[in-house]
Structure formats: structure tokens, C-alpha cells
N, CA, C and O atoms as CSV, one atom per row, in Angstrom:
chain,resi,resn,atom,element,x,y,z
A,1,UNK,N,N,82.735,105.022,38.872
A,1,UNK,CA,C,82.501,103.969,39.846
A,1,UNK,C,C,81.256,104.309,40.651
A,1,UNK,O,O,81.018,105.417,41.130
A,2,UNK,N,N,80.540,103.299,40.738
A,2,UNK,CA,C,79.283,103.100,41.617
A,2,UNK,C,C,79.172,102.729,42.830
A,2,UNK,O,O,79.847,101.721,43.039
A,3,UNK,N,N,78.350,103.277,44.152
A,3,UNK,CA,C,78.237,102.714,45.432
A,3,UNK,C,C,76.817,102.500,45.514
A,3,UNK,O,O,75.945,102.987,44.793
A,4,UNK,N,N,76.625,101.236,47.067
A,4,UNK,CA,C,75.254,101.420,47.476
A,4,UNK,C,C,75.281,102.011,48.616
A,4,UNK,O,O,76.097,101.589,49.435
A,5,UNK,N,N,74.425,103.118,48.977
A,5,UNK,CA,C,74.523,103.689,50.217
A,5,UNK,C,C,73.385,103.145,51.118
A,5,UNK,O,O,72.282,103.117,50.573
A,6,UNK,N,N,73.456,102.682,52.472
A,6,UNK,CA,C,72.250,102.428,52.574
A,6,UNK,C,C,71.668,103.205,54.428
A,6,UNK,O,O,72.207,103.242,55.534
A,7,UNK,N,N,70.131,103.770,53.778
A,7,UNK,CA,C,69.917,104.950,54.659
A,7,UNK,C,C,68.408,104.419,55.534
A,7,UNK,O,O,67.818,103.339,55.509
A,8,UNK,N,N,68.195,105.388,56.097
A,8,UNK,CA,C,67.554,105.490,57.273
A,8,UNK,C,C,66.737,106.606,57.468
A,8,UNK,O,O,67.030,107.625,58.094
A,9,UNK,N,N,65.465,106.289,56.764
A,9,UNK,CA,C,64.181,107.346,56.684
A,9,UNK,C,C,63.322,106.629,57.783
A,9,UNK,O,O,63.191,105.507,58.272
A,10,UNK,N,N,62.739,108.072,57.919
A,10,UNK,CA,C,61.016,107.626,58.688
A,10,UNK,C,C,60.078,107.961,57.933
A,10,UNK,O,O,60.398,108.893,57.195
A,11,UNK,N,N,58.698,107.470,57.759
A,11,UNK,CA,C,57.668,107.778,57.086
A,11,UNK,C,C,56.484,107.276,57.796
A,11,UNK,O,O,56.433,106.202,58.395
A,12,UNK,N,N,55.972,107.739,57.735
A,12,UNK,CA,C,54.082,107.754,58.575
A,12,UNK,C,C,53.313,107.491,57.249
A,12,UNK,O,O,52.996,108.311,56.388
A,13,UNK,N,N,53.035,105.839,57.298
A,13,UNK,CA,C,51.538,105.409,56.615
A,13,UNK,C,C,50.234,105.187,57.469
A,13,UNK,O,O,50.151,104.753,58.619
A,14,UNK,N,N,49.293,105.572,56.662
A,14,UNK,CA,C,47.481,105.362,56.965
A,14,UNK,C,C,47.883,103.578,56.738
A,14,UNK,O,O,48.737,103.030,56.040
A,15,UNK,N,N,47.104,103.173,57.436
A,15,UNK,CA,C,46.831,101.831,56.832
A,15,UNK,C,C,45.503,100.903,58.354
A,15,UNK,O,O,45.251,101.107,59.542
A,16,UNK,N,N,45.049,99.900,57.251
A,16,UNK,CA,C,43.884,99.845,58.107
A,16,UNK,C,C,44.275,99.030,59.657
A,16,UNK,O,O,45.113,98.183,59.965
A,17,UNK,N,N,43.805,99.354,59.988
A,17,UNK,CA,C,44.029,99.094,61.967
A,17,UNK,C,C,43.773,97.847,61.990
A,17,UNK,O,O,44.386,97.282,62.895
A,18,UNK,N,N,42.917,96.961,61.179
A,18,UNK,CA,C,42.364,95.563,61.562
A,18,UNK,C,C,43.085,94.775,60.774
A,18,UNK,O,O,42.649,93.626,60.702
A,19,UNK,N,N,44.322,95.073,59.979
A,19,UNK,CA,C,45.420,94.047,59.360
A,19,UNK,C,C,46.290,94.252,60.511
A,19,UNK,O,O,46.465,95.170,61.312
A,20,UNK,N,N,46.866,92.881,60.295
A,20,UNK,CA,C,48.128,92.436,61.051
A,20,UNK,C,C,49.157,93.378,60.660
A,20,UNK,O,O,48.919,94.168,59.747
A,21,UNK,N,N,50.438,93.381,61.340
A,21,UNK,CA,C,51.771,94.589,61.531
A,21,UNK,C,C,52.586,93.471,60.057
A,21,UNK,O,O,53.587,93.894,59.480
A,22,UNK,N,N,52.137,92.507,59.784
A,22,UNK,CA,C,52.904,91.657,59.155
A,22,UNK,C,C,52.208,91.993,57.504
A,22,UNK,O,O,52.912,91.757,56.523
A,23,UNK,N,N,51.036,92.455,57.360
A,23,UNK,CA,C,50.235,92.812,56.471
A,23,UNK,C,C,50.060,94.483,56.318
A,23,UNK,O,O,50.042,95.093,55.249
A,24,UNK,N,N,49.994,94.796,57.048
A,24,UNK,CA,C,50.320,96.229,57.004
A,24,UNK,C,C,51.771,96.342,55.994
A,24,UNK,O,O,51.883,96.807,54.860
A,25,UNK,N,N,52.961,95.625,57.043
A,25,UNK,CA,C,54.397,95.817,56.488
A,25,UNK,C,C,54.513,95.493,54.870
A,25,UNK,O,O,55.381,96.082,54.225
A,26,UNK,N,N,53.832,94.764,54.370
A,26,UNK,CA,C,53.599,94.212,53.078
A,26,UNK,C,C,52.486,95.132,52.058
A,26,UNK,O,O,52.470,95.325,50.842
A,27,UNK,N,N,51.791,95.481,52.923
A,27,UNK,CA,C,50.790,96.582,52.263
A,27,UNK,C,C,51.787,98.088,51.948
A,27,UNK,O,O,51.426,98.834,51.038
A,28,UNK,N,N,52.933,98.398,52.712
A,28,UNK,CA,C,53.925,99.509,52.762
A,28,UNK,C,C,55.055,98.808,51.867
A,28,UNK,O,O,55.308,99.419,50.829
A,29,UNK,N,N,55.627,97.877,52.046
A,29,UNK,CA,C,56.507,97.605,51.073
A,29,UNK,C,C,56.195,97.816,49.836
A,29,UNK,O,O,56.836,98.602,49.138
A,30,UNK,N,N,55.293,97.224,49.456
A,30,UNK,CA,C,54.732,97.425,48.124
A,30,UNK,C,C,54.272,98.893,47.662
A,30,UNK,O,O,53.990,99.166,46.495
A,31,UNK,N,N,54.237,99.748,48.669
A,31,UNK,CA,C,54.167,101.055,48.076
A,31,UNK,C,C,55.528,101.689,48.001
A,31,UNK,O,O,55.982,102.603,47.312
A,32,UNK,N,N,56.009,100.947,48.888
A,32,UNK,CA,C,57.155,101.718,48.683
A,32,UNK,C,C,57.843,101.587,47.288
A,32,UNK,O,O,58.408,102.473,46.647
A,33,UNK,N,N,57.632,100.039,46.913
A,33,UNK,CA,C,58.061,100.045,45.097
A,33,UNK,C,C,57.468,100.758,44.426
A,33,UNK,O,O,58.051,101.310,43.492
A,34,UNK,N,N,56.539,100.917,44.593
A,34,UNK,CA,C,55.452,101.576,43.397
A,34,UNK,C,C,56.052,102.880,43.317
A,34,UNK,O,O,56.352,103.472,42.281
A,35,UNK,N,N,56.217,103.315,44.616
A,35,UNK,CA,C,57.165,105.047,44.634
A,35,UNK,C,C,58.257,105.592,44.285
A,35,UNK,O,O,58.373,106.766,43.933
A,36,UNK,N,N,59.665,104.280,44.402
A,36,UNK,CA,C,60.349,104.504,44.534
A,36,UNK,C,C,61.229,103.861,43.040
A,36,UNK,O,O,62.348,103.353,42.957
A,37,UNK,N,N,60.220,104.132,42.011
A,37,UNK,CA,C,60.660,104.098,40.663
A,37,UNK,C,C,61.300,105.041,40.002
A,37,UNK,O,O,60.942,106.178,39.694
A,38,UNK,N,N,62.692,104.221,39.732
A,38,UNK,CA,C,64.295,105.291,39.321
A,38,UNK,C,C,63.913,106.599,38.315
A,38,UNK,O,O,63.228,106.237,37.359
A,39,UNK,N,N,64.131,107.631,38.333
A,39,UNK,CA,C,64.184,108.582,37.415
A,39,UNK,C,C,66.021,108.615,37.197
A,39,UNK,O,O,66.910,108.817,38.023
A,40,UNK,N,N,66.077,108.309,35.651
A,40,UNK,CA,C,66.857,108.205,35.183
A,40,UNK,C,C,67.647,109.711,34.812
A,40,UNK,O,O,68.640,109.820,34.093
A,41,UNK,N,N,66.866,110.910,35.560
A,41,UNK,CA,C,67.481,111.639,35.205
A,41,UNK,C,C,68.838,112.358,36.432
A,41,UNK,O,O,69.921,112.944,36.430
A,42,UNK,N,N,68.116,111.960,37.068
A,42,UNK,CA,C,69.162,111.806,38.576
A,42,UNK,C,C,70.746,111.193,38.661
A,42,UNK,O,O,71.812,111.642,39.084
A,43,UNK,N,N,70.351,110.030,38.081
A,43,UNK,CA,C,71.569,108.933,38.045
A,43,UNK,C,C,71.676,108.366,39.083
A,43,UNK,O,O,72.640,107.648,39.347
A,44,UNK,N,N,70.438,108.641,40.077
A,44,UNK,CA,C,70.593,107.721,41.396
A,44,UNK,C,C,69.387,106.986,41.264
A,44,UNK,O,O,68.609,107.450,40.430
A,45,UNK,N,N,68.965,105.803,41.956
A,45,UNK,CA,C,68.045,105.115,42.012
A,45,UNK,C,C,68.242,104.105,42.850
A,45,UNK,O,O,69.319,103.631,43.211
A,46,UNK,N,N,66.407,103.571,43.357
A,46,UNK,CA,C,66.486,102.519,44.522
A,46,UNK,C,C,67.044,101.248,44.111
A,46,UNK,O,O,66.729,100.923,42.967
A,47,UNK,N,N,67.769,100.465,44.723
A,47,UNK,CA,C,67.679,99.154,44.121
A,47,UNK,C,C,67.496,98.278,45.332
A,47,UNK,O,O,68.055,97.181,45.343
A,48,UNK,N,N,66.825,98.633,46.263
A,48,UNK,CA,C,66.050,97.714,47.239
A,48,UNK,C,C,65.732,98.323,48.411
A,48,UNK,O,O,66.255,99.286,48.972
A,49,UNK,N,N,64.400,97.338,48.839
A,49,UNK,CA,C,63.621,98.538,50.155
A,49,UNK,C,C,63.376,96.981,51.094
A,49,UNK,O,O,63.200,95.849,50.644
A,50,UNK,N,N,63.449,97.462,52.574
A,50,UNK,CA,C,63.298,96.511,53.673
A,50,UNK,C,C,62.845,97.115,54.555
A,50,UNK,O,O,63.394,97.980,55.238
A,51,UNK,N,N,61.652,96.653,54.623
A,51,UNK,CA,C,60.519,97.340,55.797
A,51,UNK,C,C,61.183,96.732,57.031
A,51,UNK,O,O,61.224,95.502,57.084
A,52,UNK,N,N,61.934,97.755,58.460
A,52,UNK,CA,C,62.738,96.867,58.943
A,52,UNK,C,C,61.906,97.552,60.604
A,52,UNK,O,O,62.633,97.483,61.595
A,53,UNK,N,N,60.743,98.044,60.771
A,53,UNK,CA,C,60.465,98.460,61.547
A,53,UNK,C,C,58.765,98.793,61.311
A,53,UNK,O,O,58.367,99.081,60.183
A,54,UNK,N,N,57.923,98.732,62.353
A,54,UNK,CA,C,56.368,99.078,62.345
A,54,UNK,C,C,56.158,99.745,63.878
A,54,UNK,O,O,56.228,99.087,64.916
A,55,UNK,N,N,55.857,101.346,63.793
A,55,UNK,CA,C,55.285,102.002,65.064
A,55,UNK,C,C,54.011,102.088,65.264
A,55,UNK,O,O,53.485,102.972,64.588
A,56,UNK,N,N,53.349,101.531,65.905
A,56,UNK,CA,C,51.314,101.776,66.098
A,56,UNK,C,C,51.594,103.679,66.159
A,56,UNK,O,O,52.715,104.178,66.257
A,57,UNK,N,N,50.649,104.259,66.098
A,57,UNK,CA,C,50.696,105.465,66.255
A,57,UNK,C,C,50.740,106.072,67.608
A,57,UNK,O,O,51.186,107.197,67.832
A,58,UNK,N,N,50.118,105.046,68.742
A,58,UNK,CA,C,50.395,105.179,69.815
A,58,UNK,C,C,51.265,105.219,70.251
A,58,UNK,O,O,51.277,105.656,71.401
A,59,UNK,N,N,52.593,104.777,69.603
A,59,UNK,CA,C,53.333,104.799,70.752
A,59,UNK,C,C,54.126,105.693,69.587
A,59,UNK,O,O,54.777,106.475,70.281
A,60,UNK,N,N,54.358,105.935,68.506
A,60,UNK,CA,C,55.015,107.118,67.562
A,60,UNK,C,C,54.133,108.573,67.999
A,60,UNK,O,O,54.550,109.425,67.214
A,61,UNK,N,N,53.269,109.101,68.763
A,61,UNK,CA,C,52.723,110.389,68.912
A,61,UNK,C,C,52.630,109.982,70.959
A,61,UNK,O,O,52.242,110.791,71.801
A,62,UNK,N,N,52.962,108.991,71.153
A,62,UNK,CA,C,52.280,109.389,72.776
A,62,UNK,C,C,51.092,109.634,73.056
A,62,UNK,O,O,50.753,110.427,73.934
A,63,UNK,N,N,50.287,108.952,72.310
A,63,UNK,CA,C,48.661,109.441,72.417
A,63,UNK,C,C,48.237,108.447,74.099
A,63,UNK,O,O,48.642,107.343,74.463
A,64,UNK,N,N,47.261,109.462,74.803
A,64,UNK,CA,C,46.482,108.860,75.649
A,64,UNK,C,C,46.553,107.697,75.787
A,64,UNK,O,O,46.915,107.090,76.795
A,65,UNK,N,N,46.050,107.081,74.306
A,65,UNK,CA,C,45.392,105.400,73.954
A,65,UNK,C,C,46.776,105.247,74.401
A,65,UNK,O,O,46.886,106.145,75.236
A,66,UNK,N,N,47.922,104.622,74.332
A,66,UNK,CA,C,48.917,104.020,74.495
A,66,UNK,C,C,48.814,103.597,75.675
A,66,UNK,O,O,48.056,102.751,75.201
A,67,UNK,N,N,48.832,103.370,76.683
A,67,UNK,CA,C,49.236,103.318,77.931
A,67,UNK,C,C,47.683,101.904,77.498
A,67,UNK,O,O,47.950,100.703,77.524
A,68,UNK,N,N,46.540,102.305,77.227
A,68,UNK,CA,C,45.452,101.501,76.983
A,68,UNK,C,C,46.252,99.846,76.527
A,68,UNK,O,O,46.290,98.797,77.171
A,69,UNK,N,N,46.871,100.228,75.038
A,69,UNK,CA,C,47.314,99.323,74.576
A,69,UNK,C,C,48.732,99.007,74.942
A,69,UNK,O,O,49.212,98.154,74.196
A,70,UNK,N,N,49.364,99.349,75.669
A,70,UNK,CA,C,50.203,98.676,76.721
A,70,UNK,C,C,49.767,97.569,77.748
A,70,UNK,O,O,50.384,96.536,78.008
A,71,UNK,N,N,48.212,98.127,78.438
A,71,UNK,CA,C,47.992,97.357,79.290
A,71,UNK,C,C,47.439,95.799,78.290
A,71,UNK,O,O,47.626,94.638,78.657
A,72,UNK,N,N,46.882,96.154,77.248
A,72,UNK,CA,C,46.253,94.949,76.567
A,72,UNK,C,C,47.190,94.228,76.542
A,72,UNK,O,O,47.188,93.217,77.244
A,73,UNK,N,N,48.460,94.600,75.575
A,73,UNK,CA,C,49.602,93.617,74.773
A,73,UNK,C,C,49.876,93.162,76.288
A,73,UNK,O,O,49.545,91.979,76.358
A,74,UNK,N,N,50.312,93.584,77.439
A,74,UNK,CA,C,50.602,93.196,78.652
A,74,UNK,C,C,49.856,91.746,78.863
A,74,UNK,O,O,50.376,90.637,78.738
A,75,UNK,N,N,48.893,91.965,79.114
A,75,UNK,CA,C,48.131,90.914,79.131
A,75,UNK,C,C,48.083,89.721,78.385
A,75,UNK,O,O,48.233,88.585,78.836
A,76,UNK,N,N,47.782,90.171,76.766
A,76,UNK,CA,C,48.173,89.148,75.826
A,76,UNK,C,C,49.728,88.448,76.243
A,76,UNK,O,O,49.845,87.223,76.227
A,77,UNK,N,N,50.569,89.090,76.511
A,77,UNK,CA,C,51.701,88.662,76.452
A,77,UNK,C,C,51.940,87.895,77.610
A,77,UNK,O,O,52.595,86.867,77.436
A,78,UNK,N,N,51.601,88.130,78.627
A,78,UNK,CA,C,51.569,87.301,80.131
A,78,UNK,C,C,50.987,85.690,79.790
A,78,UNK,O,O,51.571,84.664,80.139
A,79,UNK,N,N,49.300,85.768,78.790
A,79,UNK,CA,C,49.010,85.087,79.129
A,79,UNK,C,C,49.864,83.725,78.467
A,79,UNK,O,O,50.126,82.694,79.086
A,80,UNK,N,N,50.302,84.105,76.684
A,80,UNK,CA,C,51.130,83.761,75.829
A,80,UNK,C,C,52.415,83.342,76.385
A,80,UNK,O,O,52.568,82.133,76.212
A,81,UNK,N,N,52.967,83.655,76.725
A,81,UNK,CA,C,54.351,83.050,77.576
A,81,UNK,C,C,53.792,82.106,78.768
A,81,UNK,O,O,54.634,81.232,78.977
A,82,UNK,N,N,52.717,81.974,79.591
A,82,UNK,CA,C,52.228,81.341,80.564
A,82,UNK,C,C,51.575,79.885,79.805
A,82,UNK,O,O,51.413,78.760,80.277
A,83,UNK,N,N,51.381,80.260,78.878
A,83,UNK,CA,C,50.905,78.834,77.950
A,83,UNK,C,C,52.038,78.276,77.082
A,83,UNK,O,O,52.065,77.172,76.540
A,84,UNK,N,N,53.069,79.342,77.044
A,84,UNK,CA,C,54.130,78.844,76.107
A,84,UNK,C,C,55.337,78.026,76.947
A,84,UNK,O,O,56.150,77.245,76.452
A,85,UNK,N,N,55.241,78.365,78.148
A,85,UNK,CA,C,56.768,78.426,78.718
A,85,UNK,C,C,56.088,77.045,80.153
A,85,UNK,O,O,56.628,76.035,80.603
A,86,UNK,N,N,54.939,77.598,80.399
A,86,UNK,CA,C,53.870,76.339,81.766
A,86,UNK,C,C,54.298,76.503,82.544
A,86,UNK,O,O,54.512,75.493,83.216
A,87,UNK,N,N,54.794,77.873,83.140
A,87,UNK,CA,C,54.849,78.177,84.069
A,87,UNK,C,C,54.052,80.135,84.705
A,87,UNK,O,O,54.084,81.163,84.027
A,88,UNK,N,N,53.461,79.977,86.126
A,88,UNK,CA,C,52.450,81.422,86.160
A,88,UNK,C,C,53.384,82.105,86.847
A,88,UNK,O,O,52.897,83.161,87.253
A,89,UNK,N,N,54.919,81.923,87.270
A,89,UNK,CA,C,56.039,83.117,87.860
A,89,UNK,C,C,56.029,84.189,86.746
A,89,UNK,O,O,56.116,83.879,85.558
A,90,UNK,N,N,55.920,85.445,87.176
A,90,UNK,CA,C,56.382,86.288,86.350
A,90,UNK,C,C,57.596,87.023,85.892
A,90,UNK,O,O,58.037,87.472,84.834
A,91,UNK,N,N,58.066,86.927,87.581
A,91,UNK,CA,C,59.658,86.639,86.814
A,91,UNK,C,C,60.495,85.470,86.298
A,91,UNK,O,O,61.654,85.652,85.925
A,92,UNK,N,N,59.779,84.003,86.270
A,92,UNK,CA,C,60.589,83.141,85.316
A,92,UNK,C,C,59.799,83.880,84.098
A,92,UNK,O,O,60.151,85.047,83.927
A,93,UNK,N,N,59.092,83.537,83.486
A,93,UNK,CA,C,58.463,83.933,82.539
A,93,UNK,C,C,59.515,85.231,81.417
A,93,UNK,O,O,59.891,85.265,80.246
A,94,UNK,N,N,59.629,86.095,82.592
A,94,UNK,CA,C,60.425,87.380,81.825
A,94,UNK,C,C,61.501,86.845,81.652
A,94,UNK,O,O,61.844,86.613,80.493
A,95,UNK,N,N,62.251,86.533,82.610
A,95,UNK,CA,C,63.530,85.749,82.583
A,95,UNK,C,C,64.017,85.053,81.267
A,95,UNK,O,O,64.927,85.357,80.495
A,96,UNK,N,N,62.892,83.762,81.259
A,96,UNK,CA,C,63.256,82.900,79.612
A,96,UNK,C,C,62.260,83.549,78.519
A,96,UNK,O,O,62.386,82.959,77.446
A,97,UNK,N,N,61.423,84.461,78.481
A,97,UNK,CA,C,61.432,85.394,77.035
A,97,UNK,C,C,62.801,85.952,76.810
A,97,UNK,O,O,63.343,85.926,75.705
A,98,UNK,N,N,63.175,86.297,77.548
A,98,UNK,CA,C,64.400,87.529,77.186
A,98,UNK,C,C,65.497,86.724,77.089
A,98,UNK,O,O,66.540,87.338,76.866
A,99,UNK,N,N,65.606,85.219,77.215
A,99,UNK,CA,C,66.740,84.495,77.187
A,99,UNK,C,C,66.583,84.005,75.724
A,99,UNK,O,O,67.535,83.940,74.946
A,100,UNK,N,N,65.110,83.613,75.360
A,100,UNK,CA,C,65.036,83.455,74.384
A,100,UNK,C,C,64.671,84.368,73.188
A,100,UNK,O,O,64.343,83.849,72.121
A,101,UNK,N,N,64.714,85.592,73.320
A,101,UNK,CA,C,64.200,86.567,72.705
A,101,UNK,C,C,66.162,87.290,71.822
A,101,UNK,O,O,66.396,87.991,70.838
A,102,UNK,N,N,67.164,86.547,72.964
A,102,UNK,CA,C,67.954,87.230,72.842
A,102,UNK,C,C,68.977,85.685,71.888
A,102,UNK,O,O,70.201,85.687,71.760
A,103,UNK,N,N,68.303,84.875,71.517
A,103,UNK,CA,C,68.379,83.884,71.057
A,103,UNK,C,C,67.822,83.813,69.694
A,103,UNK,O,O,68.369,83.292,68.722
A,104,UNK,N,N,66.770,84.346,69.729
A,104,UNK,CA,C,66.332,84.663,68.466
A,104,UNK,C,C,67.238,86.158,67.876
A,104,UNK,O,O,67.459,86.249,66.669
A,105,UNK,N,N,67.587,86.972,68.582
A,105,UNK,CA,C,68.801,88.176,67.443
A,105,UNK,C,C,69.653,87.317,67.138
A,105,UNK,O,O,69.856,87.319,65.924
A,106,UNK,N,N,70.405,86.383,67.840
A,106,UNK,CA,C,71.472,85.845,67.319
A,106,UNK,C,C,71.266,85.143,66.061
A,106,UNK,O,O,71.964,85.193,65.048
A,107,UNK,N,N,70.198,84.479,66.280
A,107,UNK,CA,C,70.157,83.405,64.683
A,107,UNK,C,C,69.678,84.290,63.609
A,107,UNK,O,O,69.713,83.965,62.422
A,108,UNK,N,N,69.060,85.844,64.213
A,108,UNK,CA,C,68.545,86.804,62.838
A,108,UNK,C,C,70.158,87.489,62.559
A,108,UNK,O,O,70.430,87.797,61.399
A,109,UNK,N,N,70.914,87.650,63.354
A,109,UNK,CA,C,72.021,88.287,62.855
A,109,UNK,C,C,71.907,89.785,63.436
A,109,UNK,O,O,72.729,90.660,63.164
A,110,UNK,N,N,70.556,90.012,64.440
A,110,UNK,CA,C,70.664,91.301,65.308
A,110,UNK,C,C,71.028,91.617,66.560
A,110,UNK,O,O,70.948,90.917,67.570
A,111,UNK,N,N,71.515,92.938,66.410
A,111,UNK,CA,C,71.707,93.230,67.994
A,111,UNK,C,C,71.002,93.888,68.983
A,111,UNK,O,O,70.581,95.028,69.177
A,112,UNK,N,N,71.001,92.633,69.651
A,112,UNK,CA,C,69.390,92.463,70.459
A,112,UNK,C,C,69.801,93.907,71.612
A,112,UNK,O,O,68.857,94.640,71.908
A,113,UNK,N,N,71.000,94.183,72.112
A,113,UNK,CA,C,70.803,95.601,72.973
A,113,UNK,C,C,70.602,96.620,72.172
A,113,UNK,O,O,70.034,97.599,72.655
A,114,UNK,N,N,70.935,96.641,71.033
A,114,UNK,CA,C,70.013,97.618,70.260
A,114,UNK,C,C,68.592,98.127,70.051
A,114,UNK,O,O,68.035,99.219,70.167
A,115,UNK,N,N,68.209,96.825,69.677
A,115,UNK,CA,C,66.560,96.531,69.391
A,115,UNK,C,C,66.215,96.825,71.043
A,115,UNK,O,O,65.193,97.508,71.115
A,116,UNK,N,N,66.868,96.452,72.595
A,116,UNK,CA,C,66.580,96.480,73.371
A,116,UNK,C,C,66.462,97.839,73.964
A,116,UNK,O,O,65.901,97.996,75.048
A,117,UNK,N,N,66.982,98.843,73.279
A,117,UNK,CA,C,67.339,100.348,73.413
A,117,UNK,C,C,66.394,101.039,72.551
A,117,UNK,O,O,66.033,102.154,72.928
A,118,UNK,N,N,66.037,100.685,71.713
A,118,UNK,CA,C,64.790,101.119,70.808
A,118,UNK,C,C,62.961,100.538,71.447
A,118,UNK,O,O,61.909,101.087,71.116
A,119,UNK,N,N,63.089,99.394,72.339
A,119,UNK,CA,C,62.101,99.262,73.161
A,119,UNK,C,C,62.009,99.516,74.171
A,119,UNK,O,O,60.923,99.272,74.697
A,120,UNK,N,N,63.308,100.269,75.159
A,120,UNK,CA,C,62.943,101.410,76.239
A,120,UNK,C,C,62.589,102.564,75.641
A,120,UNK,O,O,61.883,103.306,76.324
A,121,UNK,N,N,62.852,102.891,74.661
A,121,UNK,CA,C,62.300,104.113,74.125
A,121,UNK,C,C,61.008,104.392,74.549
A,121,UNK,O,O,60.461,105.196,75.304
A,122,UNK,N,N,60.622,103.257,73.653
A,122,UNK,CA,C,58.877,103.372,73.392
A,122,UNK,C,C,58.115,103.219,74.760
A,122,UNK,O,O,57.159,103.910,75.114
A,123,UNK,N,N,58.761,102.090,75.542
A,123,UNK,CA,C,58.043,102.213,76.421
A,123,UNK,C,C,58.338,103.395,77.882
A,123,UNK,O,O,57.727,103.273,78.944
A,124,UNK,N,N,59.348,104.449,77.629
A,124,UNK,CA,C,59.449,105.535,77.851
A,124,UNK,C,C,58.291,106.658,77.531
A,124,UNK,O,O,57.751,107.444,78.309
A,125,UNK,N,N,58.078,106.451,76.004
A,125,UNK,CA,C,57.216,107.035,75.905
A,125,UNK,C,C,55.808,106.887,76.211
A,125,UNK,O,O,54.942,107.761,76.204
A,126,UNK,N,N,55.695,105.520,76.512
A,126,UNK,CA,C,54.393,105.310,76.389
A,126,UNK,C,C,54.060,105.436,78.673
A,126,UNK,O,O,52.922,105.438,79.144
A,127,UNK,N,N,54.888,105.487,79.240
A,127,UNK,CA,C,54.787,106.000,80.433
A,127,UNK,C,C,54.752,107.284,80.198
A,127,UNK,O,O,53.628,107.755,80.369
A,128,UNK,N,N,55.651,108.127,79.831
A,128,UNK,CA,C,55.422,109.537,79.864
A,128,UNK,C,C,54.090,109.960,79.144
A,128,UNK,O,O,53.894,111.161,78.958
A,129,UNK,N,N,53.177,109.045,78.735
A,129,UNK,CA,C,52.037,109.584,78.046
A,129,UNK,C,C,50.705,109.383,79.347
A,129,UNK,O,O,49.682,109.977,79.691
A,130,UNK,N,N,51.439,108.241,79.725
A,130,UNK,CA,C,50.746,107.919,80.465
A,130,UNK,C,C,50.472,108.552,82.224
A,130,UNK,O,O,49.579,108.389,83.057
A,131,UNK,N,N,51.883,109.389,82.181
A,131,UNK,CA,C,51.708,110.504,83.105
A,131,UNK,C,C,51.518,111.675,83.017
A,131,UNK,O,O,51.706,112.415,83.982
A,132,UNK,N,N,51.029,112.189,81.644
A,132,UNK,CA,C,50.307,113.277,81.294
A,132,UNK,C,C,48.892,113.250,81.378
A,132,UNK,O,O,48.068,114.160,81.291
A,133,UNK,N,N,48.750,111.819,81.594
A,133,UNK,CA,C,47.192,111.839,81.668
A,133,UNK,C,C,46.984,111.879,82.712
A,133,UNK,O,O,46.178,112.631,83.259
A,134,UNK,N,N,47.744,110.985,83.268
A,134,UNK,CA,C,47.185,111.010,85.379
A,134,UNK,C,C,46.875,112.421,85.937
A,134,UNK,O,O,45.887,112.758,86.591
A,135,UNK,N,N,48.114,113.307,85.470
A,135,UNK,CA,C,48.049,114.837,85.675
A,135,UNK,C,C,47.091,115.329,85.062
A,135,UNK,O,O,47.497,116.455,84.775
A,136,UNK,N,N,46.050,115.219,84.660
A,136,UNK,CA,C,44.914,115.879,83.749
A,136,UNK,C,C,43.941,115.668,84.708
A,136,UNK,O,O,42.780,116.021,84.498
């Protein structure tokens, strides 16, 4: 009798900085097939891969730059919800992203305090990078 087990690796790809996270993810999927071709001598083999996550390196190493590109996406994102939503409060603004952000896990079938626990992370880290520098 046969099972599918299904696991939970990390891996660090090169890939070029000026593709999208959506093109990147597709540029990695596809390697990941190319790699992950069965050797029959094992008796184990892949039978499917789901790119289910993308870290900039900034915020996977805590580099300096992070805190940089925090402040950008910040921005992008202020201005994007301020054109999306027509209103310049910043706490309505946060308010109905996250109402609707938590609207969108439901119809993907995720759990958004999860995903919400995996983005204090980062942005844990990306403060603590950012107070290694102040201290410098």
C-alpha cells in the first residue's frame, strides 16, 4: 500500500530581481519539475509541487536594504488602497484591507491568522534589521 506525504522544505533561488514574485514563482516551479524527476530506484517519487510561498532576500537574511523596501511597499500600498478603497484615513484604510484581506483566505480556503503569524514574522524581522542599523 501507497501514501502521499505532503512536506515542507525551504530552498533559496537566484532569480532575476526585475521579474514579478508571480514570474519568478513560475520561473521556480518549473525548476522544480525539471529536478524533481522520480528515480525509480528509490520507490519514492514527486507527484506534485506548489510554489506556496516567495521571500525577497531582504526580509529571508535581515539585510540593511529591508527596512528600505518596507518603507517603499509602505508607500505603494498606502497609495493603492487610497485609490482603491477613496478614502485618505489610515486607519479606515487598514481597517477594510484586513477585512477584506481576511475575505479573500476564506474564498482561498486559508487561514488567514496563520498567514497573519507568518507576516509578523517578517515584519519582526525586518524591524530588528532595522535596529541594527540605527545602532551602527
Amino acid at each position: 500500500m501507497r501514501e502521499e506525504i505532503t512536506i515542507t522544505a525551504q530552498m533559496v533561488y537566484d532569480c532575476p530581481a526585475e521579474d514579478s514574485r508571480q514570474g519568478q514563482g513560475q520561473a521556480i516551479h518549473n525548476d522544480l519539475l525539471r529536478l524533481l524527476d522520480a528515480d525509480s530506484a528509490t520507490g519514492v517519487a514527486c507527484c506534485g509541487v506548489t510554489v506556496q510561498h516567495l521571500s525577497p532576500e531582504a526580509l529571508t537574511y535581515g539585510n540593511a536594504e529591508a527596512r528600505q523596501v518596507a518603507e517603499r511597499q509602505s508607500d505603494r500600498i498606502l497609495s493603492a488602497l487610497a485609490e482603491l478603497y477613496g478614502v485618505d484615513s489610515v486607519p479606515d484604510l487598514l481597517t477594510y484591507a484586513l477585512c477584506d484581506l481576511r475575505h479573500l483566505a476564506d474564498q482561498s480556503t486559508l487561514a488567514f491568522d496563520r498567514h497573519d503569524k507568518n507576516a509578523f514574522q517578517y515584519y519582526r524581522a525586518e524591524k530588528d534589521a532595522e535596529d541594527k542599523e540605527s545602532m551602527r
